[in-house]
C-alpha positions in Angstrom: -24.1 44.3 -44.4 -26.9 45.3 -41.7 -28.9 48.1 -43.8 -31.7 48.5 -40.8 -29.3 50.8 -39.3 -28.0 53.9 -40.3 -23.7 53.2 -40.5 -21.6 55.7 -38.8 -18.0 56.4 -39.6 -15.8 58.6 -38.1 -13.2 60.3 -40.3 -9.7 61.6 -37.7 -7.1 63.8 -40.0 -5.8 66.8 -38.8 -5.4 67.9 -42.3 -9.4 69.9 -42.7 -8.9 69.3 -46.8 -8.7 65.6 -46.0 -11.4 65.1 -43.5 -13.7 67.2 -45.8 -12.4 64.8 -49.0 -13.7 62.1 -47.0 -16.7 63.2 -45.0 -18.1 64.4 -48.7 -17.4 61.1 -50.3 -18.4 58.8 -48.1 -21.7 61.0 -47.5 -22.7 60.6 -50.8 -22.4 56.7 -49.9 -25.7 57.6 -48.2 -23.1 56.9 -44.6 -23.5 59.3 -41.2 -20.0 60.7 -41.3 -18.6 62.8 -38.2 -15.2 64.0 -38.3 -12.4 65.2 -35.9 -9.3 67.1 -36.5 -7.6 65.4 -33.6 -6.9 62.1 -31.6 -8.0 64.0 -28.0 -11.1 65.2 -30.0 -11.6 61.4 -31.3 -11.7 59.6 -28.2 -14.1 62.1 -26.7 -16.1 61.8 -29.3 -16.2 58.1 -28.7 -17.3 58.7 -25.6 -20.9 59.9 -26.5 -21.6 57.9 -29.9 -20.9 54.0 -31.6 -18.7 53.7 -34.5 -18.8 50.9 -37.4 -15.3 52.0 -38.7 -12.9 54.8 -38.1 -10.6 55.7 -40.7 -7.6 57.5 -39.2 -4.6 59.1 -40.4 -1.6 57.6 -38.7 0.3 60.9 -37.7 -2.6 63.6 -36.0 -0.4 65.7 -33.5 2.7 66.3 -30.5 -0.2 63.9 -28.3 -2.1 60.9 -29.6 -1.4 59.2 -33.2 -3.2 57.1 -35.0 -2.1 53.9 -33.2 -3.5 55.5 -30.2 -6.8 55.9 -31.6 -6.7 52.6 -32.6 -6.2 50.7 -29.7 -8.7 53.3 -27.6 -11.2 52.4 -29.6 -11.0 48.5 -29.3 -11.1 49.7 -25.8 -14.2 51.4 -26.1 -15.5 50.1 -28.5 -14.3 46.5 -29.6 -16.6 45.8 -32.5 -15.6 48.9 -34.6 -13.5 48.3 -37.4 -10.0 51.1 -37.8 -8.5 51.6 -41.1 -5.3 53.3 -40.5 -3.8 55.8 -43.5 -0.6 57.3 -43.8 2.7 58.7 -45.9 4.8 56.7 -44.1 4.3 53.7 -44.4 7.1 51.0 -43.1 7.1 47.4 -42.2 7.3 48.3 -38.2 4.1 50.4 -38.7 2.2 47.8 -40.4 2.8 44.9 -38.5 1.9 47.3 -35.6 -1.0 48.4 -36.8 -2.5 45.1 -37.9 -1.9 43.2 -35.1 -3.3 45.8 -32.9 -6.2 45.1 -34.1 -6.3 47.4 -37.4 -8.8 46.4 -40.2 -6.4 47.6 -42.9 -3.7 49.6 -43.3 -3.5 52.0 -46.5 -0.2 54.6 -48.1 -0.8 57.6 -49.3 -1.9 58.8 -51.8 -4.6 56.8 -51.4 -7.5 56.1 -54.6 -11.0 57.4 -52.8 -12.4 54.0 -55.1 -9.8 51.9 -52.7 -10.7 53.9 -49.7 -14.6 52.9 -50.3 -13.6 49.0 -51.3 -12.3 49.1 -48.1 -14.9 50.4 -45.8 -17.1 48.2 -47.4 -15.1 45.0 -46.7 -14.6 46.6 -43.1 -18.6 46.7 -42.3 -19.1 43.1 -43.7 -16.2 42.0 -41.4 -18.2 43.5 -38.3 -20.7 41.8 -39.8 -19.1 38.7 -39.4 -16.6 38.9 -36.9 -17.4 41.7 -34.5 -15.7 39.6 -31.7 -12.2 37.5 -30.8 -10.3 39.6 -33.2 -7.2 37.2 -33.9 -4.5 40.1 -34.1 -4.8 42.0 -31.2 -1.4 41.0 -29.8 1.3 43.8 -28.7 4.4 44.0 -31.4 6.8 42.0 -29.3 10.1 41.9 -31.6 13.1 40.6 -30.2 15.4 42.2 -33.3 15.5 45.1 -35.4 13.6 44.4 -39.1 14.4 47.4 -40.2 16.0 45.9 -43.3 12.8 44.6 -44.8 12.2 48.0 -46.5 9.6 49.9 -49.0 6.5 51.4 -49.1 5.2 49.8 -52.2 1.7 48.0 -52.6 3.4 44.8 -52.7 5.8 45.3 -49.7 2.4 46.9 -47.5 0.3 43.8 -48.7 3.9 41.6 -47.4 3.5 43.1 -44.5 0.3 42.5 -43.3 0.8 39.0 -44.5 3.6 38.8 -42.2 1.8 40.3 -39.6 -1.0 37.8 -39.9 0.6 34.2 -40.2 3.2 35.1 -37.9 0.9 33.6 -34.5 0.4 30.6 -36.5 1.7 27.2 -36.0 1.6 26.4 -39.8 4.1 26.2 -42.1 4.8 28.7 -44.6 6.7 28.2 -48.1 8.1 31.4 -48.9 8.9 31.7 -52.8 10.8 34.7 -54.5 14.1 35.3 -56.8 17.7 34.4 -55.4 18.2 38.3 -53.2 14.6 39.2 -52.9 14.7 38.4 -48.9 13.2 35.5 -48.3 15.3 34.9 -45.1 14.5 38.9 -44.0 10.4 37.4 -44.1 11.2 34.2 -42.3 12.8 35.9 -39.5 10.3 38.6 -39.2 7.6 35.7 -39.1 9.4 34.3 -36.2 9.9 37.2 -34.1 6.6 38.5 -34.4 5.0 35.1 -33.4 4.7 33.1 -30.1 8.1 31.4 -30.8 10.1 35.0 -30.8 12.1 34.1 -28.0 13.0 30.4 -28.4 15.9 29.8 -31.0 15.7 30.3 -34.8 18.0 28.6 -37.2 18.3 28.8 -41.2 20.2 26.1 -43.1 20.4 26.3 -47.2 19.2 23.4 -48.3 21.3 23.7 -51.6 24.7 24.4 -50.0 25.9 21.6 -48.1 25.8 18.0 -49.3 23.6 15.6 -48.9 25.4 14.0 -45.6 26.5 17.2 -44.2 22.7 18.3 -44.5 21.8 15.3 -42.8 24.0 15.7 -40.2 22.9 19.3 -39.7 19.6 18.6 -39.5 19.4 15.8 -37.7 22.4 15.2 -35.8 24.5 12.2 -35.6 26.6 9.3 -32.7 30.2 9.0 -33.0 31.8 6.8 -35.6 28.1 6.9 -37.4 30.2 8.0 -40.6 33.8 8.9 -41.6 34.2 11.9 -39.6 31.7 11.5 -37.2 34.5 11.5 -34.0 31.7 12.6 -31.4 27.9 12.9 -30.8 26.3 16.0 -32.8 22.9 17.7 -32.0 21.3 18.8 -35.1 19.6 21.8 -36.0 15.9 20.6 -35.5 16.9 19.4 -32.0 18.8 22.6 -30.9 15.4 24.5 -32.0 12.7 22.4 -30.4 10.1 25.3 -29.0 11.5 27.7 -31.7 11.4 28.0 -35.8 13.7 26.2 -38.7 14.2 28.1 -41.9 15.0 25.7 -44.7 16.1 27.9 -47.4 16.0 26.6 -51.0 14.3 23.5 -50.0 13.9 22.4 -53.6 17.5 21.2 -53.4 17.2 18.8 -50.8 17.3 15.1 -52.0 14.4 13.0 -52.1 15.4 10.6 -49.0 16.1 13.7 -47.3 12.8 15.0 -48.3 11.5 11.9 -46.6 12.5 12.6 -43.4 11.8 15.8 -43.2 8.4 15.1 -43.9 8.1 12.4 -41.0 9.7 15.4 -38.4 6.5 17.6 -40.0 3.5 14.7 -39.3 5.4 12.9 -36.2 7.4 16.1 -34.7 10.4 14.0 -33.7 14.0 13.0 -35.1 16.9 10.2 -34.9 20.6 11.0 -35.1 22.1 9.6 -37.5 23.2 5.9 -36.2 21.1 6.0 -33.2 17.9 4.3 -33.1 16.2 6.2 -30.1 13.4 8.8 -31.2 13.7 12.3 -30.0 10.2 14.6 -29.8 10.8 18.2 -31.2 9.0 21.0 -31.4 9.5 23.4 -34.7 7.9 25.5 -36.7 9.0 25.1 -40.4 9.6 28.4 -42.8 10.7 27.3 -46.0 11.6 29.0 -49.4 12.6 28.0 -53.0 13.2 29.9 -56.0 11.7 27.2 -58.2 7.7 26.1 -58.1 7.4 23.2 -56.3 4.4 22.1 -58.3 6.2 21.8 -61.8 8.6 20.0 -59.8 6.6 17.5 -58.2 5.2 17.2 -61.5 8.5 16.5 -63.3 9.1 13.5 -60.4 12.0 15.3 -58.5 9.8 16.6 -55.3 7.7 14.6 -53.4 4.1 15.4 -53.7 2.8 14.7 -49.8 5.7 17.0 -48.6 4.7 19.7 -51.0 1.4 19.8 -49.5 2.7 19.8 -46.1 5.2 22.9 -46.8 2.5 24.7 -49.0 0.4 25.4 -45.6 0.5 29.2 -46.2 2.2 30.7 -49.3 4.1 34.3 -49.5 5.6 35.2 -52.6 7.6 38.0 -52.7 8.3 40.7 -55.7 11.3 41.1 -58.0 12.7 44.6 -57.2 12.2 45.6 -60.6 8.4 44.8 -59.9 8.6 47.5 -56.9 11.0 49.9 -58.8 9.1 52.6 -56.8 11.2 51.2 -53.6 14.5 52.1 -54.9 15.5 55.4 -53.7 14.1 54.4 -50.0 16.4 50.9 -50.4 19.0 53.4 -51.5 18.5 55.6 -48.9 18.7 52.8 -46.4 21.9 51.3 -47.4 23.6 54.7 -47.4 22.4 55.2 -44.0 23.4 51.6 -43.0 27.3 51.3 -44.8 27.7 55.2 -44.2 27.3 54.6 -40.7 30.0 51.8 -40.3 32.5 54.1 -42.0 31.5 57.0 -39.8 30.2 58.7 -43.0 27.1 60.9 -44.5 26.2 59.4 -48.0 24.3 60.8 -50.5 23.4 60.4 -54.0 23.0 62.4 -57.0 20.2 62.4 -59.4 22.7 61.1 -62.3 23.4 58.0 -60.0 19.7 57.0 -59.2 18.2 57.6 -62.4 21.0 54.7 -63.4 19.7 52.7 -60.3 16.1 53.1 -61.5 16.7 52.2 -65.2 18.8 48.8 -64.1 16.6 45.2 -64.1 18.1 44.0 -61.2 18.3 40.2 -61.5 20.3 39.9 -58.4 17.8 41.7 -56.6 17.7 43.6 -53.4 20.9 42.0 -52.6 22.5 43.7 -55.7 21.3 47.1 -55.0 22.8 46.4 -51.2 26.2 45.4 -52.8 26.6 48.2 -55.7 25.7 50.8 -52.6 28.5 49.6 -50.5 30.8 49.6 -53.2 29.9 52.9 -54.5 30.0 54.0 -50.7 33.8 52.1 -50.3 34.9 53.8 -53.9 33.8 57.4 -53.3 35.4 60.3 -51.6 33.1 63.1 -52.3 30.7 62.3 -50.0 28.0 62.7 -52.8 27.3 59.2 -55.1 28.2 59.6 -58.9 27.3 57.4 -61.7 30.9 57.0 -62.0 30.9 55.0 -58.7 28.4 52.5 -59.6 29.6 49.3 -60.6 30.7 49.1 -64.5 27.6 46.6 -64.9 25.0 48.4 -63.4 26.1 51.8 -65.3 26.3 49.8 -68.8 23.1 48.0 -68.9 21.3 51.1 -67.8 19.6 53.1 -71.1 22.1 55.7 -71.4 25.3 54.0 -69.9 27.9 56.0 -68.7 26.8 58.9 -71.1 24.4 59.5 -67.5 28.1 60.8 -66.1 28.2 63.9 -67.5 27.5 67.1 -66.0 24.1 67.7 -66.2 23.0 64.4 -64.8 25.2 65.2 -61.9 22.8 68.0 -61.0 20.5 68.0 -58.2 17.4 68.8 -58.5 15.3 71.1 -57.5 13.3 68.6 -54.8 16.8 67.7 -53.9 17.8 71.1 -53.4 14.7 71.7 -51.5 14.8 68.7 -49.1 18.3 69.3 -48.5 17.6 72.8 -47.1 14.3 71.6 -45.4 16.2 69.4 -43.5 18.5 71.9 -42.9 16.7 74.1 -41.4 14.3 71.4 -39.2 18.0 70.5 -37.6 19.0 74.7 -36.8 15.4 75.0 -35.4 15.8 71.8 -33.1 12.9 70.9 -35.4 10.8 73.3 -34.2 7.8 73.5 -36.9 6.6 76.7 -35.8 10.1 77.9 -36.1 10.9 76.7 -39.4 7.9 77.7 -41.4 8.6 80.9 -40.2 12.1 80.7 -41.7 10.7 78.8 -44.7 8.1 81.8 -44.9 5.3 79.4 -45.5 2.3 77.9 -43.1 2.6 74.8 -40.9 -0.2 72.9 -43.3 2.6 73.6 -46.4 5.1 72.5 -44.2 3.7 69.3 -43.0 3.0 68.3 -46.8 6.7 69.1 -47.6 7.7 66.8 -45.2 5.0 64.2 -46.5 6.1 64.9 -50.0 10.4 63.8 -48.8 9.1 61.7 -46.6 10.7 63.2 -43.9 9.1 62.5 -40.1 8.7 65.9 -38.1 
């Protein structure tokens, strides 16, 4: 880091308590710290003085957010470095933010010990890189993602990965359990890269036979096999210019593996029984549940296309490693299978604390299927432990002894957020208005509604 200058920071929260927190702490770093409680009040500021990072919360006021700030001061002022902080933290948000240039992108509550790490890495960055950014680029996403969801520390950290590989041309090998979403991440890579609106095709590797797969892939003449009554494009030629996911590529046979490797080094294909060469152009994604290494090593995965799929590695967490993402995923699959009945879903505390205590081997996928069951089986229009599915309720702690009355409760945050949301919907979510109601100050109100996650 440059020490023959003083460092200047500039701290953006409309919450005072927060910008004080910060200012103090990052003072005593020996840093000039100014502060601003809004996004007007941050660009003007800009105006008159240089910044080497501004930290910003993402949600400042009814004018300019954080984003705003953000991409003002690359503006402005390209070679500053913007760390972005907020409560609601979402995929969307984070790709967003990262490819508009953001340093880093932290949740709340955030550790003051991370908030300094980061700083620090942020000035050495300038340091190094204080021009030609490489993720500048405008979200462009063709379809919603919505369904990659959580606001984990491993999901953020996915997310920025996803962000950052996604205007790549390598490959990525995307590992993870059988439901953890590998196909979700694959997708989002593609439609947040150059390739979003060219074709994108996902074949399971483990699925089809070994002919079948061939003939997917690669296409085939008439008569080239039994069956074969007519000419067939494959998959790699119907995606040239756009991205092929090969999902559980682990299962693909070793002279299979072969040819995939020579459309990866030569970028081109022949049909099967046709000896003219056809030039593609496709980015590969692919994804195994199984190390690749340890298979290579046991002789059943070739070792020069393991290096050539290995390019950039994602590997995504079991659920139960991000139990903390369970009542959002819960939340979300209400929402999503309440909506195709024309319902409102909601679940009790009984039923989640059974969803919580569950290991989950079939993943996110589970948790998707037990919600839509529990959402077909029940009438009440409230989710019971009773309408959980008989293996998720009897490997959980307490089985179905989590049925009874008292765990059907709500509790009091439940009871809380119900009427907080309530009463935003009568007011036309009018803050103003509903403090009043709530007889409490807009600063309590606003950390209600950080505390249920709830945007107003």
């Amino acid at each position: 880091m440059d020490t023959s200058r003083a460092v200047n920071i500039l701290v953006v929260d409309d919450d005072r308590e927060t910008r004080d927190l910060l200012g103090e702490v990052l003072g005593e770093e020996e840093y000039h710290v100014v502060t601003s409680g809004s996004g007007e009040e941050a660009l003007e500021i800009g105006k008159q003085e240089c910044f080497d990072v501004i930290i910003s919360d993402m949600r400042l006021g009814p004018k300019l957010n954080g984003l705003d700030v953000l991409r003002a001061y690359k503006t402005i002022q390209p070679g500053s470095e913007v760390i972005l902080i907020t409560a609601f933290g979402s995929m969307e948000s984070a790709i967003e933010a990262v490819k508009a240039g953001a340093f880093d992108y932290l949740s709340k509550p955030f550790k003051i010990d991370e908030v300094l790490l980061k700083v620090k890495q942020a000035l050495e960055n300038g340091r190094l890189i204080r021009e030609n950014r490489s993720l500048k680029q405008q979200l462009e996403s063709q379809v919603q993602l919505s369904s990659l969801v959580g606001r984990s520390p491993r999901m953020l950290e996915l997310y920025k990965k996803i962000a950052m590989v996604s205007d790549s041309r390598s490959t990525v090998l995307i590992y993870g359990e059988s439901g953890t979403g590998k196909e979700l991440v694959a997708k989002a890579i593609h439609h947040n890269g150059p390739r979003a609106n060219q074709l994108f095709f996902a074949v399971n590797c483990g699925a089809l036979t070994e002919t079948l797969l061939e003939s997917e892939l690669f296409g085939h003449v008439r008569g080239s096999f039994t069956g074969a009554i007519g000419n067939k494009r494959g998959i790699f030629e119907e995606a040239s210019g756009g991205t092929v996911f090969l999902d559980e590529v682990s299962e693909m046979s070793p002279a299979l593996q072969v040819k995939v490797l020579r459309v990866m080094e030569e970028q081109e294909i022949r049909r099967i029984g046709s000896n003219p060469v056809i030039k593609v152009d496709v980015r590969i994604i692919a994804s195994s549940n199984r190390k690749l290494g340890e298979l290579v090593e046991q002789g059943t995965f070739r070792e020069d296309l393991y290096y050539r799929l290995r390019v950039i590695e994602i590997e995504l967490p079991s659920l139960r490693e991000r139990a903390e993402d369970i009542p959002l995923l819960v939340e979300h699959f209400l929402n999503k299978f309440g909506q195709e009945r024309g319902q409102n879903h909601s679940i009790s505390q009984g039923a989640l604390s059974v969803l919580l205590s569950y290991p989950w081997p079939g993943n996110v996928r589970e948790l998707e299927n037990a919600i839509e069951s529990a959402v077909a089986l029940n009438r009440s229009g409230v989710i019971m432990p009773e309408d959980l599915p008989p293996k998720v309720r009897a490997e959980s702690p307490d089985g179905d002894q989590r049925a009874d009355l008292y765990a059907n409760l709500p509790s009091l945050d439940e009871l809380e957020k119900r009427y907080l949301t309530h009463v935003l919907k009568v007011t036309g979510e009018n803050k103003a208005r509903t403090a009043e109601i709530l007889g409490i100050s807009r600063r309590t109100l606003y950390r209600m509604a950080e505390r249920f996650r709830l945007p107003i």
